[in-house]
N, C-alpha and C positions, 0 to 999 in steps of 0.2 A: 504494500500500500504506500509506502514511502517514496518507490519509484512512482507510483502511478503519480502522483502527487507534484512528481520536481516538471518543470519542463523540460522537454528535451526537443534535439533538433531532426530526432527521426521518433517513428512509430516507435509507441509501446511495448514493444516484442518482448520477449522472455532477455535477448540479449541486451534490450537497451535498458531493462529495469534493474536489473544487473551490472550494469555499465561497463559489457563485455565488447568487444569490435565484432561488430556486422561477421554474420558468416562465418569466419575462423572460431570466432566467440563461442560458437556453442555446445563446445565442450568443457569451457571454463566451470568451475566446479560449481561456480556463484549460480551462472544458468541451471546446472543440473539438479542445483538445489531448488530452485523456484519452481523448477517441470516437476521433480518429484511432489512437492508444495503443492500443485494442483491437479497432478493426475494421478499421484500415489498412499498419497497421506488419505488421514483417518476423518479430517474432522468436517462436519457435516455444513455445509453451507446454509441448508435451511435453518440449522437451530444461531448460526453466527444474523441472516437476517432480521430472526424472530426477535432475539435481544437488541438489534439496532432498530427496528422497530419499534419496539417496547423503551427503547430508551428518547425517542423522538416523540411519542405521546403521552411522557413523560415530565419531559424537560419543559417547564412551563416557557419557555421560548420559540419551543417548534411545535407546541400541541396542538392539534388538532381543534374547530369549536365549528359551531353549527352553520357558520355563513359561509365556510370554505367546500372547494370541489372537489370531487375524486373523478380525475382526468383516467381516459382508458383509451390508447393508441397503439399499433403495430411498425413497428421501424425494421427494416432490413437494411444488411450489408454486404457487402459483395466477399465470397471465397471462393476458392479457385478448390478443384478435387471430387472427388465424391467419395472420399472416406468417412469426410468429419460428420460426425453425427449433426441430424436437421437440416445440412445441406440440402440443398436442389431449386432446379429452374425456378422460379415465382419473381411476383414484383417486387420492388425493391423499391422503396417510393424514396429514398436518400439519392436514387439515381433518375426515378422519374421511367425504367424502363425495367422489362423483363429481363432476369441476369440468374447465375448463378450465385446463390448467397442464404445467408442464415434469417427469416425473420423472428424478431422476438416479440411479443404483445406485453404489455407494463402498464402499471398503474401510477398516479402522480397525484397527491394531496397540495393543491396550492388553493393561496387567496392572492387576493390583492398585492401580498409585500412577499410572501415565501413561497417555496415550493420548493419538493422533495422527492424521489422516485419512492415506492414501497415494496409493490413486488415484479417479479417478471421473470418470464416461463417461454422457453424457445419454441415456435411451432415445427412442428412434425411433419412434413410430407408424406401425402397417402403410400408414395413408392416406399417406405420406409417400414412398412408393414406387410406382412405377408399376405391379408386377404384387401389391399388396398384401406380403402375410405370405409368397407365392411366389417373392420377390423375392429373389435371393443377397444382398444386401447388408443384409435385415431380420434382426438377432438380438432375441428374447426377452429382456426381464431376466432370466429365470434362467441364458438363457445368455453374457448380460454379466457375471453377478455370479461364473459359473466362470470365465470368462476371466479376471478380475482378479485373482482366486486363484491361477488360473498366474503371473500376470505378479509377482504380490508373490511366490511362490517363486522366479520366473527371478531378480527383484532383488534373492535373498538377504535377504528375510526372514524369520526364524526363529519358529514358533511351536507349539505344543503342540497344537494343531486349529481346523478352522474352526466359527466357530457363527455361527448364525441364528437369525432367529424362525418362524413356524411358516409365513410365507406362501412360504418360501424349503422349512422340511422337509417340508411335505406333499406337497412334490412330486416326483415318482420320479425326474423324468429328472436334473434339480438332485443330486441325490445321486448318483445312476450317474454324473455328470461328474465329482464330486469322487472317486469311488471308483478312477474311469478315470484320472484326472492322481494318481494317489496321496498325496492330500489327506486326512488323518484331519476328522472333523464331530465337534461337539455341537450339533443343532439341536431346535427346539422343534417338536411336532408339537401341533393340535389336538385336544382332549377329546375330539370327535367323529369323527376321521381311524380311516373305516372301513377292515379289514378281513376278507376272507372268512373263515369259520369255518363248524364242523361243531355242528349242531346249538344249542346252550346256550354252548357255546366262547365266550370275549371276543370280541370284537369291535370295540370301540371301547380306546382309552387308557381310558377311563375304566373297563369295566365288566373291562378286565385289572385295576387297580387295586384296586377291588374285590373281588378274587377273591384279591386277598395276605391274609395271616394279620395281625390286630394285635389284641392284649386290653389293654395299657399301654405307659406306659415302661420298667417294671419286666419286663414280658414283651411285648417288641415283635413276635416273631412272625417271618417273614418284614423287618422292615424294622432300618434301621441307623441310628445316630444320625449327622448328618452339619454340623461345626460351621461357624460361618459366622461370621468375623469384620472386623467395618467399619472405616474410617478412625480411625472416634472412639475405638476402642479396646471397643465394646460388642460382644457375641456371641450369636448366635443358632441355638437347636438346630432343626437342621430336620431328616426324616427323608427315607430314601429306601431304594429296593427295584427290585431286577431284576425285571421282570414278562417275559407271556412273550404275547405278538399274533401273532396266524398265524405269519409266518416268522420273527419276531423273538422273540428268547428270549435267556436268559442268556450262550450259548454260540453263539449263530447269527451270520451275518455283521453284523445291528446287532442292536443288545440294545435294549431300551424300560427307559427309566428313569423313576422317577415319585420324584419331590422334593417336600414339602410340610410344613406347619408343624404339621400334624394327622392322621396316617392315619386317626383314624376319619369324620371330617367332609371330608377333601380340597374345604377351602375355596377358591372357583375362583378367588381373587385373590392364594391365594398358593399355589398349586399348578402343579407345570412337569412335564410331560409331555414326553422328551424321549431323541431317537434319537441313537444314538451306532456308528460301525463300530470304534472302540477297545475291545481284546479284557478282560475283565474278570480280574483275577489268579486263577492256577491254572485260567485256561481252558484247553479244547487249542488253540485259535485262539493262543495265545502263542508258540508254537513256530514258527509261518510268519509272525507278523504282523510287518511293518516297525515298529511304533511300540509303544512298552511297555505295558503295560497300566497301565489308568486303575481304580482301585477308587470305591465311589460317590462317595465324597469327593472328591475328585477331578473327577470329572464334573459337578458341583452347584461346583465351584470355578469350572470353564473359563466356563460358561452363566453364573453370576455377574455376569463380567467382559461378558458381552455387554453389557449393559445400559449400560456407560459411551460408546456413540455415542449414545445417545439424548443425556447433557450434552455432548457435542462436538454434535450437532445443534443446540443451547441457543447454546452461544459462538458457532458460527459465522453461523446465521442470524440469531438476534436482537440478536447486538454487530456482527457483523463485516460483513454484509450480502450471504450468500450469492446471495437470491433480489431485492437491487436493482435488477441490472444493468438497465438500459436500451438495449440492443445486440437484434439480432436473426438476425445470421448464426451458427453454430457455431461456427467457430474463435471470435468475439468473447464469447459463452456462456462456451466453453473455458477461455480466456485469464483472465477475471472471475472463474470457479471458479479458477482456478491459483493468481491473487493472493492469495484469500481463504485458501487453505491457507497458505501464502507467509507471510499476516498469524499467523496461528494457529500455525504452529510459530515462527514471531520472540518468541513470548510464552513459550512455553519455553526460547527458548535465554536469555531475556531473565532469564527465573528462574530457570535455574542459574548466568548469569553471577553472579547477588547471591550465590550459595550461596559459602561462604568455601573448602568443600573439593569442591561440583561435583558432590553425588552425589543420585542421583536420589531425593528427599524431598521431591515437591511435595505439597500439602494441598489437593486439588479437593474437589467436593461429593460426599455419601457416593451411590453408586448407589441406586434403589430395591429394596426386599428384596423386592419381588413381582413376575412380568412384568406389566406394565400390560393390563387389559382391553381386548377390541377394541371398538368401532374407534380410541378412544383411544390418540394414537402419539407426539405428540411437541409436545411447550410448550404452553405458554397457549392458551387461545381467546382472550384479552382481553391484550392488552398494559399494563400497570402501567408506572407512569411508574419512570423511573429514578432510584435515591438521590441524592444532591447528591455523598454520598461519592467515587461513580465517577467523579465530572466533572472536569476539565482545568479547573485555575483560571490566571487570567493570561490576557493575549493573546499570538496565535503571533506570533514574529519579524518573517513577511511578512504582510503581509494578503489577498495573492492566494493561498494555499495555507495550509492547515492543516498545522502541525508537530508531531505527538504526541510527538516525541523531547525536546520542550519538557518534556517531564514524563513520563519513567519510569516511574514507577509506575503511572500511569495504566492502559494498554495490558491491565496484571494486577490490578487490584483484583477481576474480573469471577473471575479462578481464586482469589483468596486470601483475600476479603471476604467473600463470599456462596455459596451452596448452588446457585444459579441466576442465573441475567444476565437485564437486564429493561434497556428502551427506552422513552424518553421518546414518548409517541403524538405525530403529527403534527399540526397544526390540521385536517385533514379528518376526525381519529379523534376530535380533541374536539367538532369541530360536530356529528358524527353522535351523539355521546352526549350533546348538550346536551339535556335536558327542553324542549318546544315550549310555547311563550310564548304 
């Protein structure tokens, strides 16, 4: 974890956490002890979560309270082979295209000022079972990403609903499992997420949308003003309106909610289309529903906060080295996710210990104010070399092992400095961009 922690100017690999040389390095003993560490040793990566869990909804800093989200997304990354366990073909939304690579499904408790990963479980490819997708041991991502949702309620996690993005709410069965574990949503549905209707009837998000009342701000018609304010202290009026899609309506078991910086134009890059089973105030649904009613504001608040795994996706892949590992069995996968979480909340305990009274007032980067167009998902296409600022100056204590504890600060420049976290490319990143001679 210490390695994960320092920067370095290549990928995370078993040899750079080591501080062995590329290649020749990995038979130095340091490497062979870190591969044993994860693919040979004893100790169980679930019960090392459980306790860092337990100690995050503990620490009156990072606990958990009932106005925050429990975020649920799937990230891939590219690996090359087909040994590694969970490998194979599928999308890979960090590239935007179909690839060879791992995806993982994870859950993320943020509000307004924090955010944290909790758990996260590699998906499985049907090839990877003997009777395919018929197979009792194949689950779906969407039925990992309910599961997890139970598992953060079993572990007493407190939150105001779950949200997703649209590849999570277009899908029916995905929301009937949350509906069945009594799990309130705000998830995002696509523009186009058909359906059936009578004659001229909407049909799409969109052409409900279209079908609300708006003439100005002055007579908005059908929609609300719904205010929206950032880190930095700036605010932004967006609007929003109960629409009403086949069985979804005001007052029905989910409502369709449509947020956007413009009703007359509902510009597609800042416009959110978006299902909710949270009963609307002065609904009759309020009288039987478990959970209070959400007014728009509200709704357009929760969806907000999604957006903040997309910068935990940032810190942990591009600083911390989510997707380095060099292991190829599960548990060793597993174990390597665990650390990296491990690394990433040591960075907040790290930055309330400097707080003089300890309360939770960190300064991360402001989320984006629009959901990101698909297939665009998550960082750079291009890696940008790293500031001088974030680097560890001095040498560490030992020379066999990297010490980031050598330097404090360090570990947090990535949340306190900057908007986003960036990595020095490798020499294979700079000879492929060298101009031919």
């Amino acid at each position: 974890m210490a390695g994960l922690l320092l920067p370095r100017d290549r990928n995370k690999t078993l040899t750079a956490l080591a501080g062995a040389e590329p290649v020749v390095g990995a038979q130095h003993a340091s490497v062979q002890r870190l591969q044993f560490f994860l693919s040979e040793s004893t100790w169980d990566h679930e019960q090392v979560n459980a306790r860092r869990v337990e100690l995050l909804l503990t620490e009156a800093s990072t606990a958990p309270h009932p106005g925050g989200v429990l975020v649920i997304d799937d990230s891939g990354d590219r690996k090359d082979g087909k040994a590694t366990a969970h490998i194979g073909r599928q999308w890979l939304g960090r590239l935007g295209k179909t690839d060879n690579g791992i995806v993982t499904v994870s859950t993320c408790w943020a509000d307004e000022n924090l955010y944290y990963p909790l758990h996260a479980v590699p998906y499985t490819p049907a090839h990877h079972f003997p009777t395919g997708k018929k197979d009792p041991g194949f689950r779906t991502k969407l039925r990992i990403a309910a599961d997890l949702a139970r598992t953060a309620r079993a572990d007493g996690v407190t939150f105001r609903a779950v949200a997703a993005d649209c590849g999570h709410g277009d899908q029916q069965s995905f929301l009937g499992d949350l509906h069945e574990a009594g799990l309130p949503f705000v998830v995002a549905v696509k523009p186009s997420h058909g359906s059936w209707a009578y004659g001229k009837n909407a049909y799409t998000p969109v052409h409900a949308a279209r079908a609300l009342t708006w003439t100005d701000p002055e007579n908005p018609g059908d929609w609300a003003p719904a205010e929206r304010t950032f880190r930095d202290g700036h605010t932004e009026t967006w609007w929003a309106a109960d629409a009403s899609l086949g069985f979804w309506g005001p007052d029905g078991n989910v409502r369709l909610i449509v947020a956007t910086t413009d009703p007359d134009t509902l510009p597609s890059q800042s416009t959110w289309y978006l299902a909710t089973d949270l009963p609307r105030p002065g609904s009759p649904r309020t009288a039987d529903s478990p959970e209070p009613p959400a007014d728009l504001a509200e709704v357009v608040r929760i969806y907000g906060i999604r957006h903040w795994i997309e910068q935990s996706y940032k810190q942990i892949k591009d600083e911390l080295g989510w997707a380095d590992f060099q292991v190829r069995s599960d548990t060793a996968i597993r174990r390597h996710q665990t650390l990296v979480t491990c690394a990433f909340s040591f960075c907040w305990d790290t930055w309330f210990a400097q707080l003089p009274d300890r309360k939770p007032t960190p300064v991360p980067a402001d989320p984006p104010t629009a959901a990101p167009a698909e297939p665009a998902e998550r960082g750079p296409a291009r890696t940008p070399p790293a500031p001088t600022g974030l680097l560890a100056q001095g040498n560490s204590r030992r020379p066999g092992l990297a010490r980031p504890l050598d330097h404090p600060p360090t570990p947090l420049a990535g949340l306190d400095q900057r908007p986003t976290t960036t990595r020095t490319p490798s020499p294979d990143q700079l000879r492929r961009r060298r101009p031919p001679t």
